[in-house]
C-alpha positions as CSV (number, residue, x, y, z in Angstrom):
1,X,34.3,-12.7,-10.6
2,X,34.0,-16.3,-9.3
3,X,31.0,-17.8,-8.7
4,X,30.9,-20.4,-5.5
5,X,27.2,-21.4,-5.8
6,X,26.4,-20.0,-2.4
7,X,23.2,-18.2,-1.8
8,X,23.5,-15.1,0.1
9,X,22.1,-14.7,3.3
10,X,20.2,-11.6,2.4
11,X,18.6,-13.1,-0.5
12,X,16.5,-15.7,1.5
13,X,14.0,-13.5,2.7
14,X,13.2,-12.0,-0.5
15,X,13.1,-15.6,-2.2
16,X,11.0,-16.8,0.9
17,X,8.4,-13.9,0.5
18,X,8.1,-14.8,-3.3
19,X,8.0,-18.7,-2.8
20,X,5.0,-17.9,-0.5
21,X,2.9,-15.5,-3.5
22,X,4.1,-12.5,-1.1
23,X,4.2,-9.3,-2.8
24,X,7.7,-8.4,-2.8
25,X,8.3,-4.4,-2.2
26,X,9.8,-3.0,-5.8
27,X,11.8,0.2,-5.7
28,X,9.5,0.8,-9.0
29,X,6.3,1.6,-6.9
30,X,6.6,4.0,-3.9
31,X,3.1,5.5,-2.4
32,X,4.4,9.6,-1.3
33,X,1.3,9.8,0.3
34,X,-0.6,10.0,3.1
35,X,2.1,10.6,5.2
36,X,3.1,9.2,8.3
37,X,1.6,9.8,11.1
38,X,-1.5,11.7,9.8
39,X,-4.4,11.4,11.0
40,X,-7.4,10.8,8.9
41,X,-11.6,10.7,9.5
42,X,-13.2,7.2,8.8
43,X,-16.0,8.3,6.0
44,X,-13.7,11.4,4.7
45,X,-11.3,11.2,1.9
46,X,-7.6,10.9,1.8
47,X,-5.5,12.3,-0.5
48,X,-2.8,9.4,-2.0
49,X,-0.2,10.2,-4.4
50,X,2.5,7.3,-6.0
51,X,5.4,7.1,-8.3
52,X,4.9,3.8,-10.5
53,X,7.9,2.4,-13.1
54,X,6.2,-1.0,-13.3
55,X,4.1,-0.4,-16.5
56,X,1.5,-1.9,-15.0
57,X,-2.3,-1.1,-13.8
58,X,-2.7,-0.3,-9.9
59,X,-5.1,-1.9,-7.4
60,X,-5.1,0.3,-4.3
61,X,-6.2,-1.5,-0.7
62,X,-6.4,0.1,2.8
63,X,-4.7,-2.1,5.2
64,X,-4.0,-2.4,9.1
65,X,-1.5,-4.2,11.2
66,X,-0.8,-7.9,11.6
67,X,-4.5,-7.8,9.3
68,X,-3.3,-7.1,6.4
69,X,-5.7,-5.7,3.4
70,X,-8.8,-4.7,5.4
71,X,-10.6,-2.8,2.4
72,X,-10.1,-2.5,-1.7
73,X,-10.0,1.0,-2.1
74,X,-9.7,1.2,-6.1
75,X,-9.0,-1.3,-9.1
76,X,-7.4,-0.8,-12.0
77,X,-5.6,2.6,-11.5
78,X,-3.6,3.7,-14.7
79,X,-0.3,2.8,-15.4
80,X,0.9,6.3,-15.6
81,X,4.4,7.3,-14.2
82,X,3.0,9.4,-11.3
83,X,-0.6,9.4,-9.9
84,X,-2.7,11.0,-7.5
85,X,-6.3,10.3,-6.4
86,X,-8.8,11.1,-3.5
87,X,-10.4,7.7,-1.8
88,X,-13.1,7.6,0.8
89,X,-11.9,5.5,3.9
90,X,-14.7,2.9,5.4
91,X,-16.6,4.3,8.6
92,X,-16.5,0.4,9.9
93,X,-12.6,1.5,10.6
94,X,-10.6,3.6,13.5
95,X,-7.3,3.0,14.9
96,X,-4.1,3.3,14.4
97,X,-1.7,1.8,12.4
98,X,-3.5,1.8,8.8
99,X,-1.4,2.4,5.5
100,X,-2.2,2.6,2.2
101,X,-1.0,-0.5,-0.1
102,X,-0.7,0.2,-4.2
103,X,0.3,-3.2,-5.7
104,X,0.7,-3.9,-9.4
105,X,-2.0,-6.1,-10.9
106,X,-0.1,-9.1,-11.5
107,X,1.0,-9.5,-7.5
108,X,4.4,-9.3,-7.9
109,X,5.2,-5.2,-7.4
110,X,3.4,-3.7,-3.7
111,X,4.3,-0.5,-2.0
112,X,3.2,1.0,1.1
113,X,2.5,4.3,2.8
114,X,3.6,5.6,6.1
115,X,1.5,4.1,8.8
116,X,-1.6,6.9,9.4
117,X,-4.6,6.7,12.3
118,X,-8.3,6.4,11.6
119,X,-10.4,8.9,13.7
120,X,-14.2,7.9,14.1
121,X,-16.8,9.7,11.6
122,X,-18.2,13.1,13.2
123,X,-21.6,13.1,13.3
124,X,-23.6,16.1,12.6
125,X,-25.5,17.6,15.4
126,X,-29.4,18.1,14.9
């Protein structure tokens, strides 16, 4: 195969994101849940569950929209091929539009779930 020193067009988006310190999604790291589309209570726990190949210690944020990370929801989650945890959402969020980013320690691995809505808390009646 020749080589002609021409960057391909579909590579500059990638090499932009990692110019600017952007995670860059890595088929290594997928989040399998929350789904898309669920709906979930702020103050109640959702259930995520990932497939890591990166080798690497997890940090797990909550984040919305065009805000990005709104919330840290763990640090340091093992490096295990396959994990699963429960995680309390903040009551200071509602909307829709929220995911669930897992990203590698060192920045350079992220993943994200399907976009899920925050319902407000429930209070108990007295």
């Amino acid at each position: 195969m020749r080589r002609t020193g021409i960057l391909s067009l579909a590579a500059v988006p990638l090499l932009l994101l990692a110019s600017a310190g952007a995670a860059v999604p890595d088929a290594a790291l997928t989040v399998t849940a929350p789904a898309a589309g669920s709906v979930h209570q702020a103050g109640g726990s959702v259930f995520v569950t990932w497939r890591n190949a990166t080798g690497q210690e997890l940090d797990m944020w909550l984040v919305h929209g065009d805000e990005g990370r709104v919330a840290q929801l763990a640090a340091k989650l093992g490096a295990a091929p396959e994990g699963e945890t429960a995680t309390v959402l903040p009551t200071i969020v509602n909307g829709e539009g929220y995911a669930i980013e897992m990203a590698g320690r060192d920045g350079a691995a992220s993943a994200f779930s399907g976009e899920f809505t925050v319902t407000p808390q429930v209070r108990a009646a007295r």
